[in-house]
PLY file of the C-alpha trace (Angstrom):
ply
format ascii 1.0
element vertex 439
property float x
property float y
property float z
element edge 438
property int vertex1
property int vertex2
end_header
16.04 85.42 8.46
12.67 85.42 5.77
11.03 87.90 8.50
14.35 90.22 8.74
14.38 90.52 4.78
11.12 91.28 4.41
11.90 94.55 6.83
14.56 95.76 4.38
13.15 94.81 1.59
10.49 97.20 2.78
12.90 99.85 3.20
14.31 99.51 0.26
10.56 100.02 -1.93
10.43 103.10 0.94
13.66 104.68 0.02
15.12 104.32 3.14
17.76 101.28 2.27
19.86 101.28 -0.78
19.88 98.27 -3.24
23.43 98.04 -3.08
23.15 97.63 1.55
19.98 94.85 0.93
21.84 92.57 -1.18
25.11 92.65 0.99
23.01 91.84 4.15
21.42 89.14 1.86
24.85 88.08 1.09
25.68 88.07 4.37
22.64 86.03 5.24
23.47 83.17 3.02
20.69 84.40 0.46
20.88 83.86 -3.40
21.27 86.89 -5.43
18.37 85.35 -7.63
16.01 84.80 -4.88
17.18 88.21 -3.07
16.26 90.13 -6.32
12.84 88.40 -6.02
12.41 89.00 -2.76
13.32 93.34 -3.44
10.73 92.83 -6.48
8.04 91.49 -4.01
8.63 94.20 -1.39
8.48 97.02 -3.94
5.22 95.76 -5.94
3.75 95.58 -2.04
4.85 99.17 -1.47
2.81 100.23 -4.50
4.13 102.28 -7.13
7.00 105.11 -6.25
5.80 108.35 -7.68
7.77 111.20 -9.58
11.23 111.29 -11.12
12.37 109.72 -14.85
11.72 106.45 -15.84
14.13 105.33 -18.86
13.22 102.49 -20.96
15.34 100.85 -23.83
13.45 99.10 -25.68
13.79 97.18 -29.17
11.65 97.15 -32.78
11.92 100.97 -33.77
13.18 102.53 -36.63
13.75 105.88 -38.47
10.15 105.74 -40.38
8.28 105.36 -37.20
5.14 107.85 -37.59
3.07 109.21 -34.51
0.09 108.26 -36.74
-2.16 105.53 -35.21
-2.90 104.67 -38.13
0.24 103.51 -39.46
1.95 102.13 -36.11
3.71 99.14 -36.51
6.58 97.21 -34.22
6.86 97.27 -30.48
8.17 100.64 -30.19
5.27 102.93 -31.68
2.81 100.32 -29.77
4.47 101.10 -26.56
4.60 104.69 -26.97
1.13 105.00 -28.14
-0.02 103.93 -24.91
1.77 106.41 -22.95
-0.24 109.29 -24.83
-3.02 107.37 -26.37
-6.47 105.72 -25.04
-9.11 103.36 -26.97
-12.73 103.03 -25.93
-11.81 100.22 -23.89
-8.54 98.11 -22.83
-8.04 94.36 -22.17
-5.91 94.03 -19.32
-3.04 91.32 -18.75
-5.58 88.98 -16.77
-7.28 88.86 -20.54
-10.56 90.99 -19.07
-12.19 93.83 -20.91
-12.02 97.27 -18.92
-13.31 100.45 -19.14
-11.80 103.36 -20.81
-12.60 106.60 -22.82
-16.25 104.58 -22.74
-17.27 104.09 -19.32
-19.99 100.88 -20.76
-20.94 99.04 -23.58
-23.81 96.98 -24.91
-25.40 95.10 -27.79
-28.94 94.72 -29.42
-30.09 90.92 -28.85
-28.70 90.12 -32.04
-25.06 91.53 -31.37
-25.17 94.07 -34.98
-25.88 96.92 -33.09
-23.21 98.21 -30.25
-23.99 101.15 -27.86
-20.80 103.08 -26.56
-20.96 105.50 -23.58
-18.64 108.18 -23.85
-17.05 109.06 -20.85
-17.40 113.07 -19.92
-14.67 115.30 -18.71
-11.66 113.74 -20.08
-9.29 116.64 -21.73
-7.07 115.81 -24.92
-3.87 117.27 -24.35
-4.55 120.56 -26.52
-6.72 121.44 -23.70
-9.91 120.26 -25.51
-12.48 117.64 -24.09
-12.79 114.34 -25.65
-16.58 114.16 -27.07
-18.51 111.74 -29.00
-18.23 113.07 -32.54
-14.08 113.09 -31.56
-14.90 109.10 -31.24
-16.96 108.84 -34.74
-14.32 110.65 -35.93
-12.18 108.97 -35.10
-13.53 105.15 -36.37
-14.30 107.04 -39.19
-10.66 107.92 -40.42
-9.50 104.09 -39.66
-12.60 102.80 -41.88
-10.91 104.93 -44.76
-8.96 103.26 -47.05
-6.87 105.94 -48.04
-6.02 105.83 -44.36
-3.84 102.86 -44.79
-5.05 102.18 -41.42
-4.16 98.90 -39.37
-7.29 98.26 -37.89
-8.96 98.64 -41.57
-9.92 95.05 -41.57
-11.38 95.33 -37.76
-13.38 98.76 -39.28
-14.90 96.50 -42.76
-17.53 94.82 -40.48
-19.24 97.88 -39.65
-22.05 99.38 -41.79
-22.80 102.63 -39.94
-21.30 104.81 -37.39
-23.79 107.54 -35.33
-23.87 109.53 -32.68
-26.92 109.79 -30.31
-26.09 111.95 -27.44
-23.28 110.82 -25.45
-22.97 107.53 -27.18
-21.83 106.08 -30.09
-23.52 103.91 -32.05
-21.66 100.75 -34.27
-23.92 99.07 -36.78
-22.36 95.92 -37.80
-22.56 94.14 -41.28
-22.45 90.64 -38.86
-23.25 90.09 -35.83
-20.57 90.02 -33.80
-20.45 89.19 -29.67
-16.48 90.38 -29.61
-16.89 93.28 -31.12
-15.99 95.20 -27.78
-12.55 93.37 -27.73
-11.43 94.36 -30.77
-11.99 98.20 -30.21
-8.88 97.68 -28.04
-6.87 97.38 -31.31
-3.59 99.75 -30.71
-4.49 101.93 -33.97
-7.91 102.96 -32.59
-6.34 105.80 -30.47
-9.01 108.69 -29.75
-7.50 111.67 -31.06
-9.04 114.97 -31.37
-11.52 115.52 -34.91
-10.32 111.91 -35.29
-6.57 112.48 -36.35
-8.34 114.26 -39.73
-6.49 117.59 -38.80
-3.43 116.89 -38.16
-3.02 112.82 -37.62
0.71 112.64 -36.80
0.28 115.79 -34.27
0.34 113.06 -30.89
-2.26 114.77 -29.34
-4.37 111.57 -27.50
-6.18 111.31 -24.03
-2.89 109.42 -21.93
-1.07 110.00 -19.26
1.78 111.51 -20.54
1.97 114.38 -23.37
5.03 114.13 -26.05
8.24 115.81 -25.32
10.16 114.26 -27.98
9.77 112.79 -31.34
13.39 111.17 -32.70
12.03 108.30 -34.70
14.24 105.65 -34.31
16.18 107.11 -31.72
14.76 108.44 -29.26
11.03 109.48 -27.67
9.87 110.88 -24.58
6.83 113.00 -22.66
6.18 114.18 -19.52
3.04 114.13 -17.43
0.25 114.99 -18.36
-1.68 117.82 -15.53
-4.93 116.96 -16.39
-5.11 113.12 -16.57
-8.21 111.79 -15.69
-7.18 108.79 -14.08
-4.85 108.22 -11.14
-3.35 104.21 -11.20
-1.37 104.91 -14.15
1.23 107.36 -14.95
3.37 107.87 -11.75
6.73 109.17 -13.32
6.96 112.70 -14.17
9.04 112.12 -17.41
9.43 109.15 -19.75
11.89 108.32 -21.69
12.59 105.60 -24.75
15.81 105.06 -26.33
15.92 102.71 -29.50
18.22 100.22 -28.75
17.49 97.34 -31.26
21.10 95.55 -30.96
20.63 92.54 -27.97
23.71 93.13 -26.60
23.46 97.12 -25.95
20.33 96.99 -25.14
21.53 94.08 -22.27
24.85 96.51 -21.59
22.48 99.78 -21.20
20.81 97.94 -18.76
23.82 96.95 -16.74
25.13 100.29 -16.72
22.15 102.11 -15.49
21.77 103.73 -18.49
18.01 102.60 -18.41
15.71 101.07 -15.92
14.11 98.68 -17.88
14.53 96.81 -21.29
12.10 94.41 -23.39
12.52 91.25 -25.89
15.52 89.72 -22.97
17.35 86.78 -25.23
16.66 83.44 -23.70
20.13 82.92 -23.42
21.16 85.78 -21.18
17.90 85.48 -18.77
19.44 83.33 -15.81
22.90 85.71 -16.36
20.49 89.12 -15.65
18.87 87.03 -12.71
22.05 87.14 -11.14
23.23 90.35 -11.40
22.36 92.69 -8.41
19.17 94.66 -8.78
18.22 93.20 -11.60
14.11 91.82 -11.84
13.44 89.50 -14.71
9.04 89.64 -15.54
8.23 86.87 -17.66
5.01 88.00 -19.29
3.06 85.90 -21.91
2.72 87.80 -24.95
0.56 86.93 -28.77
3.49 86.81 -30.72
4.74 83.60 -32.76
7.11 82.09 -34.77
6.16 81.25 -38.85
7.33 79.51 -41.88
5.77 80.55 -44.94
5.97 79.10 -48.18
4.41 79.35 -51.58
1.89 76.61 -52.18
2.31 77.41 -55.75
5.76 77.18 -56.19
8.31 74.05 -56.31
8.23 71.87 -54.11
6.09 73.21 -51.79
2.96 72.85 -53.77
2.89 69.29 -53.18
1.01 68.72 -50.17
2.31 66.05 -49.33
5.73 67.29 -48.60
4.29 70.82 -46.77
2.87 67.50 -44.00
5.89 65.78 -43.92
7.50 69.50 -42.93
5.38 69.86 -39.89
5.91 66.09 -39.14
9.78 66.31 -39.72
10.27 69.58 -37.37
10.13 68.80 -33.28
8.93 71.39 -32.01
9.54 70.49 -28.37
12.99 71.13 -29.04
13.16 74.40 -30.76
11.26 75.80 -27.60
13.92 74.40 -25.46
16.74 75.28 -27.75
15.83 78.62 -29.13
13.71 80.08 -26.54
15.47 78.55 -23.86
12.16 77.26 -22.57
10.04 80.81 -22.63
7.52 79.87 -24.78
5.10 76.72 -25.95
4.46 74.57 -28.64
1.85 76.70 -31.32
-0.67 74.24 -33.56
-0.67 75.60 -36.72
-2.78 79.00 -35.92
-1.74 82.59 -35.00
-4.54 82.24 -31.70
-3.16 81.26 -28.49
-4.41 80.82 -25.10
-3.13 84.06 -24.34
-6.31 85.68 -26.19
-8.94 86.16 -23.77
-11.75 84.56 -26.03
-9.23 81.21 -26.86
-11.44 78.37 -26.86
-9.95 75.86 -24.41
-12.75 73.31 -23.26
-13.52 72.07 -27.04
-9.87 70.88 -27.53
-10.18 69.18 -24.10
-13.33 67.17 -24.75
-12.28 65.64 -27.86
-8.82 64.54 -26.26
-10.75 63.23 -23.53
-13.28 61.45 -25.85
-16.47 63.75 -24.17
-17.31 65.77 -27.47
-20.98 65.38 -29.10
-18.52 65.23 -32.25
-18.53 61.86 -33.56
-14.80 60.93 -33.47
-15.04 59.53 -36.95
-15.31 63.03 -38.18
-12.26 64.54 -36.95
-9.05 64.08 -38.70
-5.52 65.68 -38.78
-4.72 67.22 -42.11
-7.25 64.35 -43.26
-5.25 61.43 -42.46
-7.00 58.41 -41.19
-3.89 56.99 -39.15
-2.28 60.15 -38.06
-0.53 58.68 -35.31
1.54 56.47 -37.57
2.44 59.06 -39.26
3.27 61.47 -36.78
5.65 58.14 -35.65
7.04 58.24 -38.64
8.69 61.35 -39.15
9.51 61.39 -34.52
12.82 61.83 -34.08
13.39 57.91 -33.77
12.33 57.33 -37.48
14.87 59.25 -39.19
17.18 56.39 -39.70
16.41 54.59 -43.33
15.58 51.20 -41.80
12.83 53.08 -39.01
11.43 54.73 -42.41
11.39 51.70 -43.90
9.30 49.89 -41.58
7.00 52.41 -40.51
5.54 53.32 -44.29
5.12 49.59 -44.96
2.56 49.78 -41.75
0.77 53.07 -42.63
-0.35 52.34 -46.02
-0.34 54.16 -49.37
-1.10 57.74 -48.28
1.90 57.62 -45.19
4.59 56.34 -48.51
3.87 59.15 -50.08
4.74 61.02 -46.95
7.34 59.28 -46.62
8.63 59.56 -49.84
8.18 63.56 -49.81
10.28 63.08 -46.68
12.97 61.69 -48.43
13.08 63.75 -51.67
13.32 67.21 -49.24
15.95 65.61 -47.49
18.41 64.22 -50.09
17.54 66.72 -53.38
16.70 69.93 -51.66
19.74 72.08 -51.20
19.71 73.75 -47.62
20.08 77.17 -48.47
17.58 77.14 -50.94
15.25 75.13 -48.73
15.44 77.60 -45.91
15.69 80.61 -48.28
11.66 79.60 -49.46
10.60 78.41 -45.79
11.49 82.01 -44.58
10.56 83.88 -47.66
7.53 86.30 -46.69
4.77 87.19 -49.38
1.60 88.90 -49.21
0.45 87.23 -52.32
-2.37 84.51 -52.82
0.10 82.10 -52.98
1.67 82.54 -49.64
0.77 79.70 -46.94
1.17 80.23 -43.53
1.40 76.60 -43.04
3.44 76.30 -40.13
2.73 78.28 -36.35
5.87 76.78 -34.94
5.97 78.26 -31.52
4.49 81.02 -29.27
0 1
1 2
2 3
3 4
4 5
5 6
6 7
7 8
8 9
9 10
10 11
11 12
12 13
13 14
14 15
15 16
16 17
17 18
18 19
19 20
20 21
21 22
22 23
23 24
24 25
25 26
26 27
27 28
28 29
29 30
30 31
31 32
32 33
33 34
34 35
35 36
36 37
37 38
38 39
39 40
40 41
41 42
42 43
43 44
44 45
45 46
46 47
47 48
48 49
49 50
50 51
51 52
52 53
53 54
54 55
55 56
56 57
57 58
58 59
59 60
60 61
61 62
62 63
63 64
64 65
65 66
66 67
67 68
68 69
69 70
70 71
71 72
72 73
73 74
74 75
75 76
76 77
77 78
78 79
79 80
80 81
81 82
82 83
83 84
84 85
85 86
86 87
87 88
88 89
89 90
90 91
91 92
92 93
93 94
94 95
95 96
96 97
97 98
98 99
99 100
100 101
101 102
102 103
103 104
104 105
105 106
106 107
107 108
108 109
109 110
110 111
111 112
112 113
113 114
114 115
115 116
116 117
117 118
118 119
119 120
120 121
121 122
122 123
123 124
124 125
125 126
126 127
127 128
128 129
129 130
130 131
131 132
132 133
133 134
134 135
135 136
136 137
137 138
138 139
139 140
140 141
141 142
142 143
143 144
144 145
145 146
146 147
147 148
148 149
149 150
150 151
151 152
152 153
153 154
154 155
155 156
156 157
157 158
158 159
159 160
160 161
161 162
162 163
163 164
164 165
165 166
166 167
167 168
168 169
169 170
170 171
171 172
172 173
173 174
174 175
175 176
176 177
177 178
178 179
179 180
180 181
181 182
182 183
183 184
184 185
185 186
186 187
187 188
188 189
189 190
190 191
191 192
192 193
193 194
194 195
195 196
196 197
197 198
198 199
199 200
200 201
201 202
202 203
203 204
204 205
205 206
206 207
207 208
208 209
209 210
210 211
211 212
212 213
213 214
214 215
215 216
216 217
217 218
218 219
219 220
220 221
221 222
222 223
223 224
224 225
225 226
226 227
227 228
228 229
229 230
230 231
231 232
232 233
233 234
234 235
235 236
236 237
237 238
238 239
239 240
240 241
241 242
242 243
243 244
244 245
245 246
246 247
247 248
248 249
249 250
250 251
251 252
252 253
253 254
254 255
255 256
256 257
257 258
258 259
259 260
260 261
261 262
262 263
263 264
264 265
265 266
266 267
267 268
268 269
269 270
270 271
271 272
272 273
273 274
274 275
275 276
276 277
277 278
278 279
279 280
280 281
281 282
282 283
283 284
284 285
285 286
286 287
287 288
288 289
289 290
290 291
291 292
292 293
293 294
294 295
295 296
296 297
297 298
298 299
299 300
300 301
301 302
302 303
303 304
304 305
305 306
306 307
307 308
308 309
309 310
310 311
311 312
312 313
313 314
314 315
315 316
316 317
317 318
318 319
319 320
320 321
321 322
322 323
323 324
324 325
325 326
326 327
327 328
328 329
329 330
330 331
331 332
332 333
333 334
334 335
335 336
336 337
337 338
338 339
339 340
340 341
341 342
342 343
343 344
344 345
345 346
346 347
347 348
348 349
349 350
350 351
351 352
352 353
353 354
354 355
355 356
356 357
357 358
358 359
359 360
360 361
361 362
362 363
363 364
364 365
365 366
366 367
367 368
368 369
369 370
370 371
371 372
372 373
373 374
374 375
375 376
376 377
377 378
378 379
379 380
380 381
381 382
382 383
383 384
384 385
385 386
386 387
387 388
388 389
389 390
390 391
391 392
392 393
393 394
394 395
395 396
396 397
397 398
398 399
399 400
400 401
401 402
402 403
403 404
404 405
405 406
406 407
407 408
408 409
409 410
410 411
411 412
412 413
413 414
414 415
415 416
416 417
417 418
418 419
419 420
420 421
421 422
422 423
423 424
424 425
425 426
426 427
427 428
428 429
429 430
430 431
431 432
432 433
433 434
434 435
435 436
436 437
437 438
């Protein structure tokens, strides 16, 4: 049965076998539709990638005041579509490794403040024009402007001095800095010709495919562009993006065929799409993460003691199961994840497994020295009074406080208002990011 499958499945990825004709002879054969859909999804990625026709994509986070400027792209849209007709220096790819791109190599000085970038010849901008080196200085120069508004300004403050020496650029840092390569992947930092100073909302990049159509917030397309340099990307002749930001059209366009593919699935509606006929769910970890902010100085959250007792007081576990229906993991109070490619795993792992040089002594949680009472106290088996009770008359002076804090957020704090201030976003001083909930 696996072996007959795998022939139409094959057939299928080849064109020669509808969708509609595998999954009734999967039927037939007593096969899932989930595992029949994986089984089409393995057969096609095998086949390689089909070439030609329109490829339709609805996807959410756009919005009417999206700009073609690098500089100024923000939300999951403009990020998307900027790598359809835009190229950095380099590109991380999903295994977390650092690739070539419009520079074909990279290297450092011993003392990682000097960075060497090889420009990569014979690679047209969509105008016609070949990229060059000054199109590169250019380029960084723009984002390190200020009055550029740029995203990648902070990433562009670390560097000095910006030359060009042939066919290389040259990056003199402030700091040293060993990751410097990574972060010229930054989504901002497309190449564009003269460095966007022309004309920086004109769309004119190095990708694969050149813009057709500019509907901010509704809808954006392009279609292939001739003189590509590369050939394992850009195998559809035409693009396509429709804005759909509502979950539920965005899940009905995709059950009507309206679109090929959607992003940002709801948890709640993955196992339903699983099991609908030619339907392919990719689960794909992303960077992105969950927050509650407050205002350390505003009350009551500029008592520490109670901004503690929050992260003790929240499980976690649960709101991963609950909210993200399992696709996702527990964050530790920081916007890194192991889905970075420099995340610093093994240190974490010594000191749980007691091999650090670090003497023990010197590492404390939010500088508690009986954290794991504490953490007890506020688990979901101490929230009873009497539990309370007992477990700050074991911790000491410090975990009553706590506990106390506990308490007083609990009974005084009205809900709205306590949720209205955990969810409040500032850019000001005051603002703590005290909380990565989830990932």
């Amino acid at each position: 049965m696996n072996e007959e499958l795998r022939l139409l499945g094959e057939r299928v990825a080849k064109g020669e076998l509808s969708r509609r004709a595998f999954l009734g002879r999967a039927t037939a054969l007593g096969v899932s539709a989930a595992l029949a859909n994986n089984l089409l999804g393995t057969a096609a990625e095998a086949a390689g990638p089909v070439k030609g026709g329109l490829l339709k994509a609805g996807l959410q986070g756009g919005s009417a005041t999206d700009s073609l400027d690098p500089a100024m792209a923000s939300g999951s849209v403009p990020w998307f579509f900027l790598r359809q007709w835009g190229e950095q220096l380099v590109q991380i790819n999903p295994d977390g490794d650092l690739q070539p791109a419009l520079a074909e190599e990279w290297g450092s000085s011993k003392d990682a403040k000097i960075w060497t970038f090889k420009i990569r010849k014979g690679v047209q901008f969509h105008n016609g024009k070949e990229m060059t080196p000054a199109d590169v200085l250019a380029t960084m120069a723009r984002h390190s402007d200020e009055r550029s508004k740029s995203g990648a300004l902070g990433v562009m403050k670390g560097i000095d001095k910006i030359a060009v020496d042939g066919q290389n650029v040259v990056l003199t840092l402030k700091e040293a800095n060993v990751d410097l390569p990574f972060l010229m992947d930054d989504f901002h930092l497309v190449i564009q010709p003269n460095g966007g100073h022309d004309n920086p909302t004109a769309g004119i990049g190095t990708g694969p495919y050149k813009i057709t159509v500019n509907e901010a917030g509704v809808r954006l397309g392009g279609e292939k562009f001739a003189s590509y340099w590369r050939d394992n990307r850009g195998f559809a002749d035409q693009i396509e993006i429709l804005i759909i930001n509502d979950d539920t059209a965005r899940v009905s366009a995709l059950q009507s065929r309206q679109v090929h593919m959607i992003n940002r699935v709801p948890p709640k509606v993955v196992d339903f799409i699983k099991s609908a006929p030619g339907m392919i769910i990719r689960n794909v970890a992303g960077r992105g993460h969950y927050v509650f902010v407050v205002h350390c100085d505003t009350v009551p959250f500029d008592n520490n003691d109670l901004r503690l007792a929050l992260k003790y007081a929240i499980d976690r576990d649960e709101m991963v199961q609950k909210i993200l229906g399992g696709y996702g993991f527990v964050g530790n109070d920081t916007p890194i994840s192991k889905n970075y490619p420099l995340f610093y795993r093994n240190g974490a792992a010594q000191v749980r497994s007691g091999q650090s040089s670090l003497p023990l002594q010197e590492v404390r949680l939010f500088g508690l020295d009986n954290a794991s009472n504490l953490r007890r106290c506020f688990s979901r088996r101490a929230r009873r009074g009497p539990a309370l009770s007992e477990e700050r008359s074991q911790g000491g002076h410090h975990h009553r406080s706590q506990a106390r804090a506990r308490r007083r957020l609990l009974v005084t704090t009205g809900e709205h208002a306590l949720f209205g201030q955990l969810l409040g976003r500032s850019s000001d001083p005051g603002s703590d990011v005290f909380h990565r909930l989830l990932f």
